[in-house]
C-alpha atoms as one frame of an Amber mdcrd trajectory, in Angstrom:
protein
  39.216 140.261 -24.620  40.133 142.937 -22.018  41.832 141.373 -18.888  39.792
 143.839 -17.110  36.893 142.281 -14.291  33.649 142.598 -14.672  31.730 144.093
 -11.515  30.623 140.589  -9.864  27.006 140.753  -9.738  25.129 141.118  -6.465
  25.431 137.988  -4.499  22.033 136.587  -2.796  21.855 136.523   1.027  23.222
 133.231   2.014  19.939 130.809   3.190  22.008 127.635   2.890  24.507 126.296
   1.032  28.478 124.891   1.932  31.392 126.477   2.630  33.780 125.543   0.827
  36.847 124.775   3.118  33.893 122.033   4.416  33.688 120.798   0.900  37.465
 120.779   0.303  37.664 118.797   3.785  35.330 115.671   2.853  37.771 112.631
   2.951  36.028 110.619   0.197  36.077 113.350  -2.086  40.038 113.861  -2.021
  39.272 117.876  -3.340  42.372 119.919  -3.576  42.518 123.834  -4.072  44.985
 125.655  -5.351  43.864 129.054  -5.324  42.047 131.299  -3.109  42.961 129.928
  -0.003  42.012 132.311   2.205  38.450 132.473   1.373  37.619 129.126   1.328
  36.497 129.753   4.994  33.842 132.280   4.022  33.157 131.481   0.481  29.280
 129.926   0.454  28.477 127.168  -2.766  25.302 127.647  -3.089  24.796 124.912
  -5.561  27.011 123.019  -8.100  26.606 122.310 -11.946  28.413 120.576 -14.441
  29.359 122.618 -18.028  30.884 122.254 -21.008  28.933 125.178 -22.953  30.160
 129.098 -23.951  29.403 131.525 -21.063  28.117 128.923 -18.305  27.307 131.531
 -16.103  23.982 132.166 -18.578  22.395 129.477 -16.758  23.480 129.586 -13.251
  22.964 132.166 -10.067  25.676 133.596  -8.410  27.335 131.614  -6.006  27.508
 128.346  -7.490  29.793 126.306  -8.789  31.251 125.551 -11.824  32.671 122.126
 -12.295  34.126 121.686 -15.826  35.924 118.213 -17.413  37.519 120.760 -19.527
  36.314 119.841 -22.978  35.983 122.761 -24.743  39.265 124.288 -22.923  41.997
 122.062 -23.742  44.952 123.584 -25.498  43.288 127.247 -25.718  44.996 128.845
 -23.187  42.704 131.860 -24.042  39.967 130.163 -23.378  40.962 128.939 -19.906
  41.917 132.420 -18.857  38.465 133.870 -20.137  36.797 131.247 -18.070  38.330
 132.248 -14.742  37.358 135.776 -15.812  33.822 135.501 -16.561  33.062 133.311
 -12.756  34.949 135.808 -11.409  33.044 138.474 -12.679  29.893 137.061 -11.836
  30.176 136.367  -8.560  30.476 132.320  -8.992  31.832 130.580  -5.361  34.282
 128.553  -7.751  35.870 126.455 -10.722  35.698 122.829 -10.039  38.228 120.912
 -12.801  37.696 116.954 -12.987  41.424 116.279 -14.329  42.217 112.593 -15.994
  39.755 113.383 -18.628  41.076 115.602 -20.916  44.360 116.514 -18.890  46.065
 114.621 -16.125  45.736 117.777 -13.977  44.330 121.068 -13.509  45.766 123.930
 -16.606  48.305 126.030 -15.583  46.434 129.346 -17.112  43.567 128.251 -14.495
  45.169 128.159 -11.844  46.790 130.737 -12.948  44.611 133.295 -13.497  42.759
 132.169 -10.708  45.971 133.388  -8.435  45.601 136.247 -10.055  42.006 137.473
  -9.471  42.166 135.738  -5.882  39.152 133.218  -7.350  39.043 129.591  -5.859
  39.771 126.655  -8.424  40.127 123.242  -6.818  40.766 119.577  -8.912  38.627
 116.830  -8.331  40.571 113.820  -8.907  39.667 111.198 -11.746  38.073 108.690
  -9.153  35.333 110.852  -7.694  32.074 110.919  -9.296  31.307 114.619 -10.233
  27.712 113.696 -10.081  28.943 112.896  -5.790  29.931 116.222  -5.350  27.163
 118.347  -7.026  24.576 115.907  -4.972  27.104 116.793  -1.552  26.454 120.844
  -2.118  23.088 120.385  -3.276  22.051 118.094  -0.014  23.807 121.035   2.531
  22.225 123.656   0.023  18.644 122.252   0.922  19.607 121.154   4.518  20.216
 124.817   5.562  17.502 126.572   3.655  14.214 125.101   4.724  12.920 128.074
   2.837  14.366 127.266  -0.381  13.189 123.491   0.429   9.671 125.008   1.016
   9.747 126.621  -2.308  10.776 123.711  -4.424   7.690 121.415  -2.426   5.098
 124.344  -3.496   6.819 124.042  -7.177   6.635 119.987  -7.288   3.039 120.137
  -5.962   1.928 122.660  -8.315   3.689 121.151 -11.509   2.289 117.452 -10.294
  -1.423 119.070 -10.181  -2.053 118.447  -6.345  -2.894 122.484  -5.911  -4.874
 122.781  -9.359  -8.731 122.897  -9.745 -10.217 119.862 -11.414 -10.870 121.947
 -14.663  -8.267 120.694 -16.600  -9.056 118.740 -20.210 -10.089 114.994 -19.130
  -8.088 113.479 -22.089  -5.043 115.883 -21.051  -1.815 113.441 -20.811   0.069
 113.712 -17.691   3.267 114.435 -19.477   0.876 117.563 -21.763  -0.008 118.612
 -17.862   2.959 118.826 -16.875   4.100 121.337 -20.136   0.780 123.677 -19.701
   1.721 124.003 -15.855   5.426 124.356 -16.764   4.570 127.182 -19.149   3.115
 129.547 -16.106   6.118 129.202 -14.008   8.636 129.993 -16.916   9.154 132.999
 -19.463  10.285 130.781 -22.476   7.972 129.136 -25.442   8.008 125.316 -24.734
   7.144 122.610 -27.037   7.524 118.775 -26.757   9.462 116.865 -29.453   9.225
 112.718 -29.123  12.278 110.687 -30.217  11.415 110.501 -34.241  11.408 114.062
 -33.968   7.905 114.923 -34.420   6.295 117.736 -32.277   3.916 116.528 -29.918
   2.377 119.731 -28.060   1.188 122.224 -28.534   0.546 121.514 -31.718   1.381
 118.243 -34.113   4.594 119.701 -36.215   7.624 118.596 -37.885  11.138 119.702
 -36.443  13.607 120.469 -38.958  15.839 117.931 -40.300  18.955 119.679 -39.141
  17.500 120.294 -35.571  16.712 117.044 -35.422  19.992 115.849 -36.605  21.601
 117.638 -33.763  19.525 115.941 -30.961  20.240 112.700 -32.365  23.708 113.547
 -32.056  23.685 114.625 -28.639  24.486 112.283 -25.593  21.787 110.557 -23.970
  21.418 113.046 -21.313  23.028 116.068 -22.122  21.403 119.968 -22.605  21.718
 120.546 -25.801  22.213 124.316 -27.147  20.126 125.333 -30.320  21.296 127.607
 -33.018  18.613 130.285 -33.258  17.934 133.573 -35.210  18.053 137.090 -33.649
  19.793 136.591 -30.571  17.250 134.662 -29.219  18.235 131.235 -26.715  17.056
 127.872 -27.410  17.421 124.448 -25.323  16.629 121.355 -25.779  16.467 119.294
 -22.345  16.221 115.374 -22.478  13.990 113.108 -21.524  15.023 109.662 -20.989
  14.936 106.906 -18.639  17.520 104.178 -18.022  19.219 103.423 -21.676  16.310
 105.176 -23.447  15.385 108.412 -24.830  11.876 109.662 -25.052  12.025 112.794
 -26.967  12.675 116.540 -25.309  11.667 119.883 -24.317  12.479 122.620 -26.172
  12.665 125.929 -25.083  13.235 129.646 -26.594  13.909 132.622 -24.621  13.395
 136.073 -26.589  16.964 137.169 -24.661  19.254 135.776 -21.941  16.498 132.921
 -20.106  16.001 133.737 -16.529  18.498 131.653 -14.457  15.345 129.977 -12.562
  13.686 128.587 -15.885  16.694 125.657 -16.703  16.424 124.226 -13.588  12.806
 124.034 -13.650  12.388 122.955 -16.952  15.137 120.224 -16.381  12.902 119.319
 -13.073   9.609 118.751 -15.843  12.133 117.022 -18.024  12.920 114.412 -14.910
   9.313 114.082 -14.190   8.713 113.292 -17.841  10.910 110.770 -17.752   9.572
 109.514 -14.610   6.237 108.602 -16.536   7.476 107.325 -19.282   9.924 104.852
 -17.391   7.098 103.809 -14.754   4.665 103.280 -17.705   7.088 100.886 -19.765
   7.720  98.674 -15.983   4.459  98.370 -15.270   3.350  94.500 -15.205   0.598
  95.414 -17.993   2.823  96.949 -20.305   6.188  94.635 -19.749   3.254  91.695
 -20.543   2.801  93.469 -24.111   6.224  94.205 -24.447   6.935  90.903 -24.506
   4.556  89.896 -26.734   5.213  92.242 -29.168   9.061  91.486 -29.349   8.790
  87.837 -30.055   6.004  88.634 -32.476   8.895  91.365 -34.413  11.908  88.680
 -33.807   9.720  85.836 -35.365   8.506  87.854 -38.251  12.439  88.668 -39.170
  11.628  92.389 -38.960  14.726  94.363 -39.177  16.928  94.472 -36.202  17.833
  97.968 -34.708  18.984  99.665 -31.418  15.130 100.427 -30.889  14.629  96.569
 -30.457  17.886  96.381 -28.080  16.839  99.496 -26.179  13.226  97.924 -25.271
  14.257  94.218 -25.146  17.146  95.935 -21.989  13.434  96.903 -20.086  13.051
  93.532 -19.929  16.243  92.460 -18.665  17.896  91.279 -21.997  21.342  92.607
 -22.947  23.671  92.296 -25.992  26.176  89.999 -25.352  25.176  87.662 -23.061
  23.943  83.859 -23.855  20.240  83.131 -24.913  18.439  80.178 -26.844  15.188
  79.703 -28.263  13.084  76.925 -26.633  10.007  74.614 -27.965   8.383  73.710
 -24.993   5.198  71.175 -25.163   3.803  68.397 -23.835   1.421  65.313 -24.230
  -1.105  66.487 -21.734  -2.249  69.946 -21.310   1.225  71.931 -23.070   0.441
  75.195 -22.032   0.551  73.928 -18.945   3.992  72.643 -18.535   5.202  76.345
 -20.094   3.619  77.789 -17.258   5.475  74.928 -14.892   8.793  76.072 -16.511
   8.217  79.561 -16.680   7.738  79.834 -12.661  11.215  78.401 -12.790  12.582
  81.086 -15.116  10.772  83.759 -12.602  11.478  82.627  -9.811  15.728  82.522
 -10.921  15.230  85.944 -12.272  15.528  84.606 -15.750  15.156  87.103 -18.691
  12.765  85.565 -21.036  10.047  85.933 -24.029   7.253  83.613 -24.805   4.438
  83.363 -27.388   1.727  80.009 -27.627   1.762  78.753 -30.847  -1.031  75.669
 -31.403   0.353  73.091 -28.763   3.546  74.448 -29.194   5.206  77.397 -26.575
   8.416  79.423 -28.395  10.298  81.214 -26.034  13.739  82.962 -25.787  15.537
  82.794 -22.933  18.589  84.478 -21.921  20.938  82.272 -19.309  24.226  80.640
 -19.983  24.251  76.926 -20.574  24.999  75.644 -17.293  22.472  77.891 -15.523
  20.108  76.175 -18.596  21.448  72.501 -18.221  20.489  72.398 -14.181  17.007
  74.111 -15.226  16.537  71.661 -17.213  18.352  68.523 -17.231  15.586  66.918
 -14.304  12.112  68.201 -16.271   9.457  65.027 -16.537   6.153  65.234 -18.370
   7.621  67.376 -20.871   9.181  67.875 -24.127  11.872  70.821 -24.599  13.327
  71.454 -27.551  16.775  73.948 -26.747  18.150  75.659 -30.172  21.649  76.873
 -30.592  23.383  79.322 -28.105  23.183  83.612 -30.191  24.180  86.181 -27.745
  22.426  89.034 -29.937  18.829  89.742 -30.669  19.677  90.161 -34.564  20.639
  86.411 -34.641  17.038  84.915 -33.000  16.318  83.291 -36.615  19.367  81.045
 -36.159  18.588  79.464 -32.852  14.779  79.657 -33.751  15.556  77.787 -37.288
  17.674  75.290 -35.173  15.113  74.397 -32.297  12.687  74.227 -35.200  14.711
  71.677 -36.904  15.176  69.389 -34.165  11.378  69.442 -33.988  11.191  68.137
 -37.493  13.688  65.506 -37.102  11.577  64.352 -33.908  13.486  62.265 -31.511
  15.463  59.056 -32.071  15.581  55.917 -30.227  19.173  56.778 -28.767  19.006
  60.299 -27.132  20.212  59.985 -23.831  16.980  62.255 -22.630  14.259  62.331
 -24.549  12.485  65.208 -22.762  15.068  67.617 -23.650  16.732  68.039 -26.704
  19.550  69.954 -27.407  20.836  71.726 -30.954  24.670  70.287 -30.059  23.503
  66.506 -29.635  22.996  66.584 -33.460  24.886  63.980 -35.664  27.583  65.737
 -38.002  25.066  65.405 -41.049  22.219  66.594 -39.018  24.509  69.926 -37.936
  25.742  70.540 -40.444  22.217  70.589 -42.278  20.812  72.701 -39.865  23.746
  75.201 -39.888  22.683  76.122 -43.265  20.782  79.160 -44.208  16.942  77.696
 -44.747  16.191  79.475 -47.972  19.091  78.642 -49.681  19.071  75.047 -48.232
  15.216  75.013 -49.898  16.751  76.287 -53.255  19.863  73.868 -53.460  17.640
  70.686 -52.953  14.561  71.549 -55.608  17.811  72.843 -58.099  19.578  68.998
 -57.043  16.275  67.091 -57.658  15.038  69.220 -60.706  15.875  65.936 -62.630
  13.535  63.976 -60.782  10.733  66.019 -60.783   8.918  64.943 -63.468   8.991
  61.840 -62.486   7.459  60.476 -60.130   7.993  56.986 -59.238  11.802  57.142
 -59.472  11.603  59.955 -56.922   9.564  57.352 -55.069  12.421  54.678 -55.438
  14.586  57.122 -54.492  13.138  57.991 -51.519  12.553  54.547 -50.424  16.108
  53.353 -50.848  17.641  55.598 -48.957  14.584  55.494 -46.252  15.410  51.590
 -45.682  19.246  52.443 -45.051  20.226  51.274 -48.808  18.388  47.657 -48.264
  16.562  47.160 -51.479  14.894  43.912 -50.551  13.071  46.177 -47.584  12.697
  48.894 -50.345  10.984  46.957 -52.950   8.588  45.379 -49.780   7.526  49.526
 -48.673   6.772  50.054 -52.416   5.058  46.535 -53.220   7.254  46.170 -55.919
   9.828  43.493 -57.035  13.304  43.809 -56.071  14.476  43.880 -60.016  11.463
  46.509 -60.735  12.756  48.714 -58.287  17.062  48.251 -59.287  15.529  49.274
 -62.652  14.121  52.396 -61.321  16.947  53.070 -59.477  18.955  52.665 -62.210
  17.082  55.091 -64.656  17.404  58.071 -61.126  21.284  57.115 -61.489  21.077
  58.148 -65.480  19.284  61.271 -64.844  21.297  62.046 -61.681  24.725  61.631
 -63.059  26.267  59.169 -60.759  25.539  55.507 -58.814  24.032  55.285 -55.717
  27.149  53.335 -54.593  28.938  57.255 -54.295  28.538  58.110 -50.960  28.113
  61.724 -52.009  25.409  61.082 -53.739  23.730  59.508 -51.699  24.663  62.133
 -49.008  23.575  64.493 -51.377  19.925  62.757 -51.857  19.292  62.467 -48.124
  19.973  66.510 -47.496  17.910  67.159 -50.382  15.268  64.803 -49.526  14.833
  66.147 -46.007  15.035  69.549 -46.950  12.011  68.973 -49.587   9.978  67.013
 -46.044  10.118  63.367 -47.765  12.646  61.926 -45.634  12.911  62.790 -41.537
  16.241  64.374 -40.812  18.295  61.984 -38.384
């Protein structure tokens, strides 16, 4: 590439804007420039963008300025020196760098160069939010122009519909508005892509796998480039809210796009966002979000970052403590959910609930002390607290567990009735419920397989063990004599391969027993 400059192209008249020995002086920023000094004084930012693309100055007017991380310039010297060139040449107000990221300090070729064609390039240090600066020039840009501001309320009203006839399609979508009054402000062909890819106006269509592939790929907010046929520009402009993506805009410009269209389009992309975000916080639509959650976690549908991404809307995030509660009561058990639930509000409490007969399920995410004073003083109630998961893709464990303590039903020594916790098992009674529930099921009909043709020893069994090993009380449950039933027990040893004086078998029996719902678990 020749070292030669390009003519800089015609600067506008300044309306507005900062000067960038003002910008250089904010204290919080800690800016430093190392080039250029002497026009620092009467060099106008009219704006400020961050890049990391080929040829930024595509997409911006002159006088702006160009604040880089330098991504796609480390170690290419070349590449440094071409950058300087081309702002140069097209009348940019300067190179921002934002070292510590992929150097500890600004490139020697940019500065450089920079010395060279007398072009301002200043270092913003690794502490300063890039995103501070660019909202500094863009504040001072709109403070000084009330033109410019003027301009940008006409555009807002006119792409929010307050200036537009009431002749528009009554089933029109806001976010389908917004494209068709996009599309007479801007010279590209626009079309609306949501997150599986699938075009959504116009016309229904199918993106490409590869294009698709690429968007997937791209960070959650970032422009995103298109490869495109015959010289012709494509974009692809994001639109998400908080931690999720929505889907795009995609744009195609026959040639170079006018420098006026990005911004524009990136303002539609915002106000996209907008009403996708506002729509999934509304009360009405967090209520069915929540329903529809514990619905997917109870059904064991498979987990995925789609479930994470719309359990975070309703305050839930990986990592942190949660624990499936039972919640019912003798009299009226809905109500004493609703009792706890203004609790769980009222502390700001991230949780899910669904009714289920007299029974209320809910997952709630707080850590165990937070839990322990919620509930360690409830009356009138029953709570059943599973074990402690801190990720969505383990609810069945803590549901499984909560649901066995409701099986084993309480026992005469629980210090608190009310409230039962998964920990305040017995070792047998943990360690049973530890297990995976299928292959518990399948371990106890394979261990009693011997027994199941036969009724009344499984009977004698069961009664045994039932009456803590006391065949006298056995015998009396079964109205049968005590020899009648030793002789029964006797024939369940033969079949069973061992006495009932083994503690592991009868350890054994009792897991098996309660698995199969003919003995309680204790």
């Amino acid at each position: 590439m020749s070292d030669q400059v390009p003519v800089p192209a015609e600067p506008r008249p300044r309306r507005g804007g900062v000067l960038l020995s003002d910008l250089m002086a904010v204290p919080r920023f800690g800016l430093v420039l190392h080039t250029a000094h002497a026009r620092a004084s009467t060099t106008v930012a009219l704006g400020a963008h961050s890049v990391e693309i080929a040829e930024p100055t595509r997409w911006l007017s002159p006088g702006w300025i160009v604040i880089t991380t330098g991504m796609r310039l480390r170690a290419n010297v070349q590449a440094q020196r071409a950058l300087v060139r081309e702002l140069a040449g097209r009348g940019m107000a300067a190179l921002g760098y934002a070292s510590g990221v992929q150097t500890r300090g600004v490139p020697a070729a940019l500065i450089d160069e920079g010395e060279r064609l007398d072009f301002p390039v200043f270092e913003i240090p690794l502490e300063t939010a890039v995103v501070d600066v660019i909202d500094h020039v863009r504040r001072c840009a709109l403070r000084d122009d009330p033109e410019f501001l003027q301009q940008m309320v006409d555009t807002h009203a006119h792409l929010a519909g307050i200036t537009e006839a009431f002749d528009h399609p009554p089933d029109e979508s806001p976010e389908h508005a917004l494209m068709r009054r996009l599309g007479m402000l801007v010279s590209a062909r626009l079309s609306i892509t949501d997150e599986a890819g699938t075009q959504t106006w116009p016309e229904p269509a199918r993106l490409p796998r590869s294009l698709f592939g690429l968007l997937e790929q791209a960070a959650h907010d970032d422009i995103v480039t298109l490869p495109s046929p015959g010289g012709r520009t494509s974009m692809a402009f994001p639109i998400a809210y908080g931690r999720r993506r929505y889907g795009w805009i995609l744009a195609a410009w026959q040639h170079d796009p006018d420098p006026r269209d990005v911004p524009l389009i990136r303002a539609v992309a915002n106000l996209a966002s907008f009403l996708h975000g506002t729509h999934d916080l509304s009360p009405a639509h967090l209520s069915t979000l929540q329903h529809e959650l514990l619905v997917r976690l109870l059904q064991g549908r498979p987990y995925s970052e789609d479930l994470v991404e719309r359990a975070g809307l309703l305050g839930f995030i990986e990592g942190e403590d949660r624990r499936v509660l039972l919640v019912t009561a003798e009299r009226n058990p809905h109500l004493a959910w609703q009792n706890l639930s203004k609790s769980l509000v009222h502390m700001r409490i991230p949780h899910l609930s669904l009714r289920q007969e007299d029974w209320t399920i809910a997952l709630v995410q707080a850590s165990d002390e937070t839990l322990h004073g919620l509930l360690d003083h409830i009356t009138g109630m029953t709570v059943l607290v599973g074990r402690g998961v801190t990720r969505l893709g383990d609810f069945n464990l803590s549901h499984e567990s909560a649901m066995f303590l409701r099986m084993r039903g309480p026992r005469e020594d629980d210090e608190q009735p009310g409230v039962r916790w998964w920990e305040d098992l017995t070792i047998s009674a943990w360690m049973f419920s530890s297990a995976d529930g299928d292959e518990r099921r399948r371990r106890a009909e394979r261990f009693l397989a011997p027994l199941s043709g036969q009724p009344l020893l499984l009977d004698a069994v069961t009664a045994f063990l039932e009456h803590d090993l006391d065949v006298s009380a056995a015998s009396k449950s079964l109205f049968l004599h005590p020899n009648s039933l030793r002789y029964r027990l006797g024939r369940a040893e033969s079949l069973l391969g061992g006495t009932l004086r083994q503690p592991m078998l009868i350890a054994d029996l009792y897991a098996a027993l309660v698995e199969v719902g003919r003995l309680p678990p204790r």
